[in-house]
Biopython code that builds the backbone (N, CA, C, O; Angstrom):
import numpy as np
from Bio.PDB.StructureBuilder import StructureBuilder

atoms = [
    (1, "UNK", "N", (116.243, -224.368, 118.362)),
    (1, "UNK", "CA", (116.436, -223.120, 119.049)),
    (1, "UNK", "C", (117.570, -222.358, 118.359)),
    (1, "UNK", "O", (118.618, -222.931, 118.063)),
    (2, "UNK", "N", (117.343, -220.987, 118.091)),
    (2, "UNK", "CA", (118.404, -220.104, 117.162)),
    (2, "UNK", "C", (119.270, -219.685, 118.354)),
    (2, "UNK", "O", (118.811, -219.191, 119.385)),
    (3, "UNK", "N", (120.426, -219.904, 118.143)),
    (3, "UNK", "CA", (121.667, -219.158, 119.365)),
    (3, "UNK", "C", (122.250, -217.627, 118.895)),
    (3, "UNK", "O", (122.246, -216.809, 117.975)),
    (4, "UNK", "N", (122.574, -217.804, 119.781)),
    (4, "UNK", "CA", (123.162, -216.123, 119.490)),
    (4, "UNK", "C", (124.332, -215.982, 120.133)),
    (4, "UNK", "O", (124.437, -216.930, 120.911)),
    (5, "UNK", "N", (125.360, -215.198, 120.202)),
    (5, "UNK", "CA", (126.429, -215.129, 120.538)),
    (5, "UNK", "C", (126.789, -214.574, 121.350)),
    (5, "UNK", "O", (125.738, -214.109, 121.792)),
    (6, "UNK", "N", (127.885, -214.065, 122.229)),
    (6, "UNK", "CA", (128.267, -214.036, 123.710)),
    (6, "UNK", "C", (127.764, -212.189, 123.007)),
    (6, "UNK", "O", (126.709, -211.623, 123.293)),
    (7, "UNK", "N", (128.419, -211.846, 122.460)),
    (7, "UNK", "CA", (128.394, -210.205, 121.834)),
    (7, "UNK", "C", (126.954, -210.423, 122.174)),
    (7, "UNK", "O", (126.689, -210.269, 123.366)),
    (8, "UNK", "N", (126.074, -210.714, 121.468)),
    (8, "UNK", "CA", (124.215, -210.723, 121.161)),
    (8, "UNK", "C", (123.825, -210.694, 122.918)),
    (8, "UNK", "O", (123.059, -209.822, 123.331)),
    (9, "UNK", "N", (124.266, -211.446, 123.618)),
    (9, "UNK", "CA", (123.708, -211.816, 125.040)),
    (9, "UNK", "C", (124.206, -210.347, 126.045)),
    (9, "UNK", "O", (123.679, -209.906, 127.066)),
    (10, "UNK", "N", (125.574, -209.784, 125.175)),
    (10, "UNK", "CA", (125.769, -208.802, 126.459)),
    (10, "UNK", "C", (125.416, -207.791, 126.071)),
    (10, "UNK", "O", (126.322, -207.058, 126.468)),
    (11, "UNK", "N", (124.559, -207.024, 125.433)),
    (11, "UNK", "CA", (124.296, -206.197, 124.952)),
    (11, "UNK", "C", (122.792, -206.315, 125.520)),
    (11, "UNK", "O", (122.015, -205.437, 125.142)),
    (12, "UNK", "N", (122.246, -207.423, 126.487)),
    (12, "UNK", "CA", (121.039, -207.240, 126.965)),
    (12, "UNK", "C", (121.541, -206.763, 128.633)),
    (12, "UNK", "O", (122.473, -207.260, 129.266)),
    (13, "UNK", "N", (120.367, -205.369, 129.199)),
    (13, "UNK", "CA", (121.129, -205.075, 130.151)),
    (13, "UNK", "C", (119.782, -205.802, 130.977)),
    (13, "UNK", "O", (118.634, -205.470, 130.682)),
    (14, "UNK", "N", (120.072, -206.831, 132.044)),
    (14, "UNK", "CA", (119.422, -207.273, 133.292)),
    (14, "UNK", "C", (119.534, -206.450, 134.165)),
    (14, "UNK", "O", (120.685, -206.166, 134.498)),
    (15, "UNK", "N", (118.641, -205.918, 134.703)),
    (15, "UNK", "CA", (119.141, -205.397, 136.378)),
    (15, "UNK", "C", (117.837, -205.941, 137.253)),
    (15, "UNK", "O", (116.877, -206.619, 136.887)),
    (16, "UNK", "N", (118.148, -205.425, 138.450)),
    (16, "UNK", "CA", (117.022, -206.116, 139.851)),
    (16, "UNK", "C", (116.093, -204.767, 139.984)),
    (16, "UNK", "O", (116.589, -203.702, 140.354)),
    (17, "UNK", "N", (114.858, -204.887, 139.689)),
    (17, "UNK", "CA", (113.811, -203.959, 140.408)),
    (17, "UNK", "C", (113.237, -204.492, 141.411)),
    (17, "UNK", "O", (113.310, -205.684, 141.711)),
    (18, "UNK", "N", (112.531, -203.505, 142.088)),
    (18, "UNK", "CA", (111.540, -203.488, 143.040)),
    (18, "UNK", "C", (110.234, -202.661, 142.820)),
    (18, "UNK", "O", (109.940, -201.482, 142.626)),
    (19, "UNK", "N", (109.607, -203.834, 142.943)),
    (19, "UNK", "CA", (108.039, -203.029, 142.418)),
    (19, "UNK", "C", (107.565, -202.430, 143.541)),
    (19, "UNK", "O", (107.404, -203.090, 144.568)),
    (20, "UNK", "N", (107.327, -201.300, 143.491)),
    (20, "UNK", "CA", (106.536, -200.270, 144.236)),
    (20, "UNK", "C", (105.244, -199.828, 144.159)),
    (20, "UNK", "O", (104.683, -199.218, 145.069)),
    (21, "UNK", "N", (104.674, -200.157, 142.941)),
    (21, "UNK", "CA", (103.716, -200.303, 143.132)),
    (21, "UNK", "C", (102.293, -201.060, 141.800)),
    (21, "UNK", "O", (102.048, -200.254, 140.902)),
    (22, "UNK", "N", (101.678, -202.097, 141.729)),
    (22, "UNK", "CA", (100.869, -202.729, 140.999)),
    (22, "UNK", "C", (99.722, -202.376, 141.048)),
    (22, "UNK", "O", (99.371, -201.680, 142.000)),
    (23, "UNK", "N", (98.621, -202.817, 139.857)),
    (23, "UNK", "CA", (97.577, -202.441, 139.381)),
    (23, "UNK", "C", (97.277, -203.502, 138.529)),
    (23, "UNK", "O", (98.024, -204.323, 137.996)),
    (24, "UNK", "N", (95.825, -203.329, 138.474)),
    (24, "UNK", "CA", (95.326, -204.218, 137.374)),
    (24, "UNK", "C", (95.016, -203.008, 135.705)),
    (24, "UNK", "O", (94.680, -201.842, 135.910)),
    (25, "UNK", "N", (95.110, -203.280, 134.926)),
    (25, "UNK", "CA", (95.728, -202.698, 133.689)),
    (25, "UNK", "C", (94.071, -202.761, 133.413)),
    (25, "UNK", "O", (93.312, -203.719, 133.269)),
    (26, "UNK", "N", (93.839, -201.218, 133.403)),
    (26, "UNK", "CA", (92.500, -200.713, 132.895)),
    (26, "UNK", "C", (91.491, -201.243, 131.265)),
    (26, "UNK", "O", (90.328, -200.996, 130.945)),
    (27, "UNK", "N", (92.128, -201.702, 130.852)),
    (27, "UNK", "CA", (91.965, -202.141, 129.724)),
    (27, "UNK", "C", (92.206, -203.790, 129.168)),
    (27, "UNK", "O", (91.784, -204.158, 128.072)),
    (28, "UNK", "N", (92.715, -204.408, 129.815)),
    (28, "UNK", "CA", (93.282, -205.619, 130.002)),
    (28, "UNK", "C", (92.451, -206.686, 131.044)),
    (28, "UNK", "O", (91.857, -206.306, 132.053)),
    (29, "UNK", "N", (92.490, -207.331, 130.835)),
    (29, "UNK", "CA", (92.030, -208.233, 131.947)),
    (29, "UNK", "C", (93.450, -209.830, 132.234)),
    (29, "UNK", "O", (93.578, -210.681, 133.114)),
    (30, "UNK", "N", (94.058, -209.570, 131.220)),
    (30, "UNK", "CA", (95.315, -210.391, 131.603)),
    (30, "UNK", "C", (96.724, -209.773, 131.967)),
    (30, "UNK", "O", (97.708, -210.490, 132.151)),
    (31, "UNK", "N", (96.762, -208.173, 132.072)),
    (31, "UNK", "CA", (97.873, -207.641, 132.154)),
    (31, "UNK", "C", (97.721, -206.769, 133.723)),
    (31, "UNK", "O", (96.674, -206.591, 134.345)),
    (32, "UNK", "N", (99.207, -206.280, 134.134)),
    (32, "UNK", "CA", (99.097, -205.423, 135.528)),
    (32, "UNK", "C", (99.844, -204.712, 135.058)),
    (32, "UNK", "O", (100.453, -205.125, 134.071)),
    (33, "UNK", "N", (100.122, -203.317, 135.572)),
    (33, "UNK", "CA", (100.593, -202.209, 135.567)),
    (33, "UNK", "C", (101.501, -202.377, 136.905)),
    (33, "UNK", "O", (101.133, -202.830, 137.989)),
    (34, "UNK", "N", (103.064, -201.786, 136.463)),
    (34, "UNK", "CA", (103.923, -202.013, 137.900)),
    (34, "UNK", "C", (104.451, -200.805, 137.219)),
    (34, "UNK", "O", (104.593, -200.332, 136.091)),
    (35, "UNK", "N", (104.751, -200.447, 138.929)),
    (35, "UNK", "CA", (106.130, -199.136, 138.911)),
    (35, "UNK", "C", (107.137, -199.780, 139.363)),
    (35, "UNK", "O", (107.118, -200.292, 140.482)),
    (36, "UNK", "N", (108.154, -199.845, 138.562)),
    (36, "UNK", "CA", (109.455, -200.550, 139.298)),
    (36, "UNK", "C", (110.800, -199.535, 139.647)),
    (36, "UNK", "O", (111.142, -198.661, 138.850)),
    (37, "UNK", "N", (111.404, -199.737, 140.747)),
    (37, "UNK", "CA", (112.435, -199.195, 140.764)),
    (37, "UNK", "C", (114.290, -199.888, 140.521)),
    (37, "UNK", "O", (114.932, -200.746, 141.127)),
    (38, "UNK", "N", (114.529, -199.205, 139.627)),
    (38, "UNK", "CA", (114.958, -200.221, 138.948)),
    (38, "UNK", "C", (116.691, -199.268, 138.711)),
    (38, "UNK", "O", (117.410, -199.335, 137.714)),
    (39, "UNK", "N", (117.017, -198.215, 140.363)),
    (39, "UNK", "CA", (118.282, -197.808, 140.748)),
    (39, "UNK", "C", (118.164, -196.489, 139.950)),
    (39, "UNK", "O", (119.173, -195.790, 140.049)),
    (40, "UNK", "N", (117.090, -195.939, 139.120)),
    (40, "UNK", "CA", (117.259, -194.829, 138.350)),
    (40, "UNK", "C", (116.469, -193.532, 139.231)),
    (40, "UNK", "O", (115.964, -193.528, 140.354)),
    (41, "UNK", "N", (116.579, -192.689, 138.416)),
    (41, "UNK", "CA", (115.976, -191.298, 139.196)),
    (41, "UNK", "C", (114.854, -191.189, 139.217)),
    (41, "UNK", "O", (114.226, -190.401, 139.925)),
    (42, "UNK", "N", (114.226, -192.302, 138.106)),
    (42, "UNK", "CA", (112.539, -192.405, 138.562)),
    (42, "UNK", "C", (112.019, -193.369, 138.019)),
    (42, "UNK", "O", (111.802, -193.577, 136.826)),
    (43, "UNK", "N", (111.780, -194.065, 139.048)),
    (43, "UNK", "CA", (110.896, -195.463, 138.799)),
    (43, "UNK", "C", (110.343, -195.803, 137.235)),
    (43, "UNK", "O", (110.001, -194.906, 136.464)),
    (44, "UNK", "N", (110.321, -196.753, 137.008)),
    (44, "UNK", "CA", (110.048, -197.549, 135.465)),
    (44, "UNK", "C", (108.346, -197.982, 135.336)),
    (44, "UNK", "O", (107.570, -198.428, 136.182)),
    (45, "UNK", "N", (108.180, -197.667, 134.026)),
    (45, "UNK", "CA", (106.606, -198.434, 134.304)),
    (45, "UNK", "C", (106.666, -199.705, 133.394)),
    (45, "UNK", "O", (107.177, -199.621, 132.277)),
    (46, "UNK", "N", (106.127, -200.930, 133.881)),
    (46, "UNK", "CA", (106.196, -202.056, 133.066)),
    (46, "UNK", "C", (105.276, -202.485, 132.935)),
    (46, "UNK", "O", (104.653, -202.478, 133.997)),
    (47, "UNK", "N", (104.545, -203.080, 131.840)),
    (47, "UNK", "CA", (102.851, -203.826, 131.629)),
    (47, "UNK", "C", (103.434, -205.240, 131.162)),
    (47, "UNK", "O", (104.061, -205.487, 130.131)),
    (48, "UNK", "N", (103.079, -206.054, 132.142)),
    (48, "UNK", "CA", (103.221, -207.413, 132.541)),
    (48, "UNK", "C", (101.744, -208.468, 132.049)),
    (48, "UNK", "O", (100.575, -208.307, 132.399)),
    (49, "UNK", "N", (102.235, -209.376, 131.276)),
    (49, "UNK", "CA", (100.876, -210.274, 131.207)),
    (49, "UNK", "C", (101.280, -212.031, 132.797)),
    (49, "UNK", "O", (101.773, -213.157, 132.728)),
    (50, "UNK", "N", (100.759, -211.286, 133.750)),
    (50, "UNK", "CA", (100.854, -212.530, 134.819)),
    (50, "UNK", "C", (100.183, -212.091, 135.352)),
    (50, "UNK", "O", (100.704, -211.870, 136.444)),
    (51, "UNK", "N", (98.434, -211.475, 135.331)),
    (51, "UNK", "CA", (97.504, -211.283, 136.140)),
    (51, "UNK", "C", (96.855, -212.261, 136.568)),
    (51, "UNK", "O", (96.133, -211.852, 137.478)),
    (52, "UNK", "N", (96.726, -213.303, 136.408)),
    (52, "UNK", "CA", (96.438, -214.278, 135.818)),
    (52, "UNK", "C", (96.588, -215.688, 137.171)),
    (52, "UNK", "O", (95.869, -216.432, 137.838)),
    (53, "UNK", "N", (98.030, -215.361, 136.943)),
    (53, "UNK", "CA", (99.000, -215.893, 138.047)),
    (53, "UNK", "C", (99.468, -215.093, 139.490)),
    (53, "UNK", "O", (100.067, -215.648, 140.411)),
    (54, "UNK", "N", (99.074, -213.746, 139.464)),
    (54, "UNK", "CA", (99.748, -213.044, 140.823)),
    (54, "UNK", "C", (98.657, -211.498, 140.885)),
    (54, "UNK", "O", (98.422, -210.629, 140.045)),
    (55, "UNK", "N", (98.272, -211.678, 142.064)),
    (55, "UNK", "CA", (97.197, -210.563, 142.433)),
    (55, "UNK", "C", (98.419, -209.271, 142.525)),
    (55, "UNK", "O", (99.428, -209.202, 143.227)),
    (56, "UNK", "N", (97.817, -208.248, 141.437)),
    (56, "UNK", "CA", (98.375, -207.175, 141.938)),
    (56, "UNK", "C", (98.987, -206.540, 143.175)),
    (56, "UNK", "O", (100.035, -205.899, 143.095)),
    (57, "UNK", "N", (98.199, -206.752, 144.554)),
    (57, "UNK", "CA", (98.405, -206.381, 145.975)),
    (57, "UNK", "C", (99.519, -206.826, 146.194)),
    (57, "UNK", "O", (100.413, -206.193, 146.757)),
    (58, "UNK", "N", (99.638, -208.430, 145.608)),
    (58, "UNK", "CA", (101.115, -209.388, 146.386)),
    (58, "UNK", "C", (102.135, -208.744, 145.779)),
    (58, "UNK", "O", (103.101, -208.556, 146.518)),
    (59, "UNK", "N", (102.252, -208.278, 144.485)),
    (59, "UNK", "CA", (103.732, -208.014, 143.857)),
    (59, "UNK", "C", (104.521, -206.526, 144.658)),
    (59, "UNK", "O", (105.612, -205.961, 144.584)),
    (60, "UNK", "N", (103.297, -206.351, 145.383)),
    (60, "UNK", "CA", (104.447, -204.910, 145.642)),
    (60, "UNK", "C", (105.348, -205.130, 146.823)),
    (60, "UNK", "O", (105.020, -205.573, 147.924)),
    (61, "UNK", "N", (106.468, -204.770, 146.441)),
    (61, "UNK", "CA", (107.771, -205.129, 147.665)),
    (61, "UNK", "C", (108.709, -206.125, 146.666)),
    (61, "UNK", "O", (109.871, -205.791, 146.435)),
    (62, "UNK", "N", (108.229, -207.183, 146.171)),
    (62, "UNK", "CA", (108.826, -208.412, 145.527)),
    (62, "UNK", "C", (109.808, -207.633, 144.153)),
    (62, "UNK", "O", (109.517, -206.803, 143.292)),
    (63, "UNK", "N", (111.356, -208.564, 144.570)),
    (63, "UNK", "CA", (111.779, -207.617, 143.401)),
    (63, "UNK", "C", (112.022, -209.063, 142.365)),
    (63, "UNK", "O", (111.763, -210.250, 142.561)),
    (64, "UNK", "N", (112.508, -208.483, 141.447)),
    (64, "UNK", "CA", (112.298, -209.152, 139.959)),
    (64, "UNK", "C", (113.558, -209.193, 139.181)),
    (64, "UNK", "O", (114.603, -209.430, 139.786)),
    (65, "UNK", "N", (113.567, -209.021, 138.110)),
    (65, "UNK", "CA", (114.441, -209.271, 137.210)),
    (65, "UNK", "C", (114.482, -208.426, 135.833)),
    (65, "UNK", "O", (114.890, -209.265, 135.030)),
    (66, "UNK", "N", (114.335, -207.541, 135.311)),
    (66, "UNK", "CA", (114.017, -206.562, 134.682)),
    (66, "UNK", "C", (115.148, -206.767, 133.061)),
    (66, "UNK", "O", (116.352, -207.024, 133.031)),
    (67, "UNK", "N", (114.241, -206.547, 131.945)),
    (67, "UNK", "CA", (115.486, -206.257, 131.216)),
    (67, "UNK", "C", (115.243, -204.878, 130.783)),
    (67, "UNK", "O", (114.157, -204.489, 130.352)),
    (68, "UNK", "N", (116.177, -204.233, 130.897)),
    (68, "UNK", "CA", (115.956, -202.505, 131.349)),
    (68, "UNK", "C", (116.212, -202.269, 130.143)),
    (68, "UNK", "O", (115.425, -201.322, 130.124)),
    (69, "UNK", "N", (116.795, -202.286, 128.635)),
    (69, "UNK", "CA", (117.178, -201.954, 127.328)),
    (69, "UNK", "C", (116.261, -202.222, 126.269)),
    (69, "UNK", "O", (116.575, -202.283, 125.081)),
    (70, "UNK", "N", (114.870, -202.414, 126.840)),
    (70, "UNK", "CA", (114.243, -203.139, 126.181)),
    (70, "UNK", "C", (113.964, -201.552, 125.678)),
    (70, "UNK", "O", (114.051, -200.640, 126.500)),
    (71, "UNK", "N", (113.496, -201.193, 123.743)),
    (71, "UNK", "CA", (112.779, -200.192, 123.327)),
    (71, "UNK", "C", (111.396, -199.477, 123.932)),
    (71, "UNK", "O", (110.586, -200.017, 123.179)),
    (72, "UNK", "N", (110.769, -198.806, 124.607)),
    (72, "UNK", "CA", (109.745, -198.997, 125.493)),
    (72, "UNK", "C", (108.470, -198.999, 123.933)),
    (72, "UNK", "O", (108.705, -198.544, 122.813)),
    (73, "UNK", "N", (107.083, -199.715, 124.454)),
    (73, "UNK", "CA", (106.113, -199.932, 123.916)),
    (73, "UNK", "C", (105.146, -199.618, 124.467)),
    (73, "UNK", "O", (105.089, -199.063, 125.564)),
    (74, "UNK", "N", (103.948, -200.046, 123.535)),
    (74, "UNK", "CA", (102.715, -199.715, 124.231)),
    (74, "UNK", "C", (101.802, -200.751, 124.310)),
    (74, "UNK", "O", (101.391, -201.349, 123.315)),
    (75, "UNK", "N", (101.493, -200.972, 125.355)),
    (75, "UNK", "CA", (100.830, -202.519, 125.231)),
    (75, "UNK", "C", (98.896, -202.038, 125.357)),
    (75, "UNK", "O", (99.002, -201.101, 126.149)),
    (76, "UNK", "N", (97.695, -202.121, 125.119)),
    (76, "UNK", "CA", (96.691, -201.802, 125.224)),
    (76, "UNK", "C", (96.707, -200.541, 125.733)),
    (76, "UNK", "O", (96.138, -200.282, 126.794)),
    (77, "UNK", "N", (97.385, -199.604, 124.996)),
    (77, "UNK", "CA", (97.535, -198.064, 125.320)),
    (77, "UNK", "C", (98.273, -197.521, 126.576)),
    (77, "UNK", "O", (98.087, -196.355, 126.925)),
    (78, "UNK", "N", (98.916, -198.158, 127.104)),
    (78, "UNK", "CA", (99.892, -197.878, 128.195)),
    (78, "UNK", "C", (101.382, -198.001, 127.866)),
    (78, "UNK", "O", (101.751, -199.092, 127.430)),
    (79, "UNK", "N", (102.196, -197.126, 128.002)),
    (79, "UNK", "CA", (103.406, -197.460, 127.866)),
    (79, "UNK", "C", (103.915, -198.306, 128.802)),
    (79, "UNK", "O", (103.514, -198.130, 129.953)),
    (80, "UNK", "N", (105.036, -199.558, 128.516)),
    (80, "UNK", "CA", (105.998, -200.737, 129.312)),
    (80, "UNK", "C", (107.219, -200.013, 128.917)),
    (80, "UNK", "O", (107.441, -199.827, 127.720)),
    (81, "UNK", "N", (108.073, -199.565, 129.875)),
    (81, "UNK", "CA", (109.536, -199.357, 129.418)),
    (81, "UNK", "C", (110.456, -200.055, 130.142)),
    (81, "UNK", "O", (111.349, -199.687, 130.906)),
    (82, "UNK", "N", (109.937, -201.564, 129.618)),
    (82, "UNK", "CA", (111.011, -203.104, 129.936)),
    (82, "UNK", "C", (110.040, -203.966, 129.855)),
    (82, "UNK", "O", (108.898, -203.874, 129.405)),
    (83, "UNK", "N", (110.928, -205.261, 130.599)),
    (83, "UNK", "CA", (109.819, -206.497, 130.685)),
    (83, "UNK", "C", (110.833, -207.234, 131.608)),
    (83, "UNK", "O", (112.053, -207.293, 131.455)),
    (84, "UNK", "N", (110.022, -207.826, 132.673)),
    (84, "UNK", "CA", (110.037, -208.697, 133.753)),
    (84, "UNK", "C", (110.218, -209.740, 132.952)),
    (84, "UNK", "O", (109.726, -209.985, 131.851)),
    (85, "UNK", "N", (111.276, -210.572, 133.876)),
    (85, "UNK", "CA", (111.335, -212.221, 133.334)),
    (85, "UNK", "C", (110.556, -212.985, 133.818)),
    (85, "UNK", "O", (110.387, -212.776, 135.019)),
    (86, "UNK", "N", (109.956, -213.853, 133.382)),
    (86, "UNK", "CA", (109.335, -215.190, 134.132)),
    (86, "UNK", "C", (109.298, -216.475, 133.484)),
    (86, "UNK", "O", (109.505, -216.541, 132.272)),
    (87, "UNK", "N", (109.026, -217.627, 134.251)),
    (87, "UNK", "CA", (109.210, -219.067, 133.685)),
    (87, "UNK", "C", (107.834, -219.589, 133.811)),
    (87, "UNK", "O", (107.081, -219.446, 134.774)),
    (88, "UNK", "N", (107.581, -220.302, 132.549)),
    (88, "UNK", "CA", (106.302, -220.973, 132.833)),
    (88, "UNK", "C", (106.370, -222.191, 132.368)),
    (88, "UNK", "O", (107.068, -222.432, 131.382)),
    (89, "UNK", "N", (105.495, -223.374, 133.146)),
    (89, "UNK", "CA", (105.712, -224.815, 133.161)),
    (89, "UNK", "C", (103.955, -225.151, 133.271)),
    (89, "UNK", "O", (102.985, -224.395, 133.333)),
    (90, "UNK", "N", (104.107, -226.872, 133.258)),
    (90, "UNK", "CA", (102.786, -227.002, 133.811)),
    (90, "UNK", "C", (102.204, -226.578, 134.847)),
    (90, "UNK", "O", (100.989, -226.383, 134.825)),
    (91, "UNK", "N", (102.872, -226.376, 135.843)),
    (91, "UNK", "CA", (102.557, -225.949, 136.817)),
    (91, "UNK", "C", (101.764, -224.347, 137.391)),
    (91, "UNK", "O", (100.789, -224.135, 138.113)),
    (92, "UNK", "N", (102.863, -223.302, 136.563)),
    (92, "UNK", "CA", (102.190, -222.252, 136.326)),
    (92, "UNK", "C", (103.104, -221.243, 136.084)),
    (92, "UNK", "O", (104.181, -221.703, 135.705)),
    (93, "UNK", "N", (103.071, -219.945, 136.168)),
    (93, "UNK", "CA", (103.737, -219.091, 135.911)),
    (93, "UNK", "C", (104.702, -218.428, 137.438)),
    (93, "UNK", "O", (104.136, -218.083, 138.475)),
    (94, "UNK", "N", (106.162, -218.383, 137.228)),
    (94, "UNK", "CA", (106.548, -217.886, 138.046)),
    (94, "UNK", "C", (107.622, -216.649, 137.732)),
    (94, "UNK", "O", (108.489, -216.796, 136.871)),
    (95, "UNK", "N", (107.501, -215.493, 138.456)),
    (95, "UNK", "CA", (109.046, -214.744, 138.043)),
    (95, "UNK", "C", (109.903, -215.117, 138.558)),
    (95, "UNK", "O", (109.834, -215.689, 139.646)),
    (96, "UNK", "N", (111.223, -214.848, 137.764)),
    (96, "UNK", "CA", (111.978, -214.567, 138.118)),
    (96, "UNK", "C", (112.948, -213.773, 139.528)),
    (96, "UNK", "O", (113.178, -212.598, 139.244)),
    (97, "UNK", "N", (113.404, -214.098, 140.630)),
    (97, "UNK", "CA", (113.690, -213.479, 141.782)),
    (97, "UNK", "C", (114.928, -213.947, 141.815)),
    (97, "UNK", "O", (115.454, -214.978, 141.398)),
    (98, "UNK", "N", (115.510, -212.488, 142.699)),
    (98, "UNK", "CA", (116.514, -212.760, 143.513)),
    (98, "UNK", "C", (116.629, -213.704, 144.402)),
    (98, "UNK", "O", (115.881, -214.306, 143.631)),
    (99, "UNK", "N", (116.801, -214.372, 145.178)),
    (99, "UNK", "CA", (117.067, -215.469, 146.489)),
    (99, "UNK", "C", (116.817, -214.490, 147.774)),
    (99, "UNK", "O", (115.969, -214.633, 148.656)),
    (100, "UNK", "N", (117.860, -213.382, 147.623)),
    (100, "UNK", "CA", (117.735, -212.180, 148.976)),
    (100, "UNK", "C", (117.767, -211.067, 148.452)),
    (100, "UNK", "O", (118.222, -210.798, 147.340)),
    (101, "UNK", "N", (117.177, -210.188, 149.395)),
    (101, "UNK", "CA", (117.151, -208.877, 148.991)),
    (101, "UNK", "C", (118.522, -208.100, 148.048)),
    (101, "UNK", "O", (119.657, -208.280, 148.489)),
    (102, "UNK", "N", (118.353, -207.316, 146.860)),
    (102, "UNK", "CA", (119.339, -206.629, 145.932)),
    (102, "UNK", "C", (119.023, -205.384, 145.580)),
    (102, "UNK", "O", (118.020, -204.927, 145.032)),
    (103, "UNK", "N", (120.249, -204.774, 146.059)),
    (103, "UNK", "CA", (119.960, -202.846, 145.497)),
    (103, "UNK", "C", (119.635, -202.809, 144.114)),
    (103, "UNK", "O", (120.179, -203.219, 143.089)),
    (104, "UNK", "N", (118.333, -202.049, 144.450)),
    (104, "UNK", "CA", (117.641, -202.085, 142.599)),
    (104, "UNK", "C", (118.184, -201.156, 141.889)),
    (104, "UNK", "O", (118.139, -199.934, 142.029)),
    (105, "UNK", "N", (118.805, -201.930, 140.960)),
    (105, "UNK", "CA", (119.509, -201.239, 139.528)),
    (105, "UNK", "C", (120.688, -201.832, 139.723)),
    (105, "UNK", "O", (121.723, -201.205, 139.497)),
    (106, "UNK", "N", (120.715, -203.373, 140.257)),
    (106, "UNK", "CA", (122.241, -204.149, 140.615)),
    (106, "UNK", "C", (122.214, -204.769, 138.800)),
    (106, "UNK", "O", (121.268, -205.118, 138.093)),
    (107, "UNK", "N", (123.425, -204.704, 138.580)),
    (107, "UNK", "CA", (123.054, -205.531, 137.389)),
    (107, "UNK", "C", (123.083, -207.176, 137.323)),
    (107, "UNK", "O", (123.701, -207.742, 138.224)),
    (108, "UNK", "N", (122.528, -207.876, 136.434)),
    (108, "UNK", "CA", (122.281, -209.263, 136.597)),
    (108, "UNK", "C", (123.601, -210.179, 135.584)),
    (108, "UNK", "O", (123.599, -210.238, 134.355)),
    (109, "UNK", "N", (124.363, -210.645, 136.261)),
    (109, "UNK", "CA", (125.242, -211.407, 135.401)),
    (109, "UNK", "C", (125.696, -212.510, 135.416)),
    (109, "UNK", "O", (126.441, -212.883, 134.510)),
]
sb = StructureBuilder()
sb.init_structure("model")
sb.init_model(0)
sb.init_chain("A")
sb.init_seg("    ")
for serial, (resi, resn, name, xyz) in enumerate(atoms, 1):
    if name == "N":
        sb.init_residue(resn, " ", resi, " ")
    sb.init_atom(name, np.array(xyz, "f"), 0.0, 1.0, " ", f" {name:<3s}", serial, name[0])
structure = sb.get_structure()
């Protein structure tokens, strides 16, 4: 595993969203479309590959873990401007969460 240094790690900005609202990604059959709010003046759009693992309907309300500095892209013709964390094991895929509810756009440290 390549390390990186305390400088390299803080220069990634975490904050807490709240998805407001999910979709299944028109073009995709493994990706969802989320609006996250993520403490800014207007909600974030992120294209997530965990369709797979979590029905669109359930994610909305559930907040997450966001890395908000990410360059935005285009994933199967949709722009993502970030990416949700998640862990995956044998078991399956899970995000990343808060424990209790967090004002979205708290930062993560």
């Amino acid at each position: 595993m390549e390390q990186i240094t305390i400088d390299d790690f803080a220069r990634i900005d975490l904050r807490v969203g709240t998805i407001r609202k999910a979709e299944a990604h028109p073009d995709a059959d493994r990706l969802v479309v989320l609006s996250v709010d993520v403490g800014e003046e207007q909600e974030r759009q992120l294209v997530a590959g965990i369709r797979a693992a979590y029905d669109p309907a359930s994610l909305v309300g559930q907040q997450i873990v966001v890395v908000a500095n990410l360059k935005p892209t285009r994933l199967r013709g949709v722009e993502s401007q970030g990416m949700l964390l998640a862990a995956k094991d044998e078991a399956g895929l899970a995000l990343l969460q808060p424990k209790s509810e967090i004002k979205p756009g708290s930062r993560v440290s």
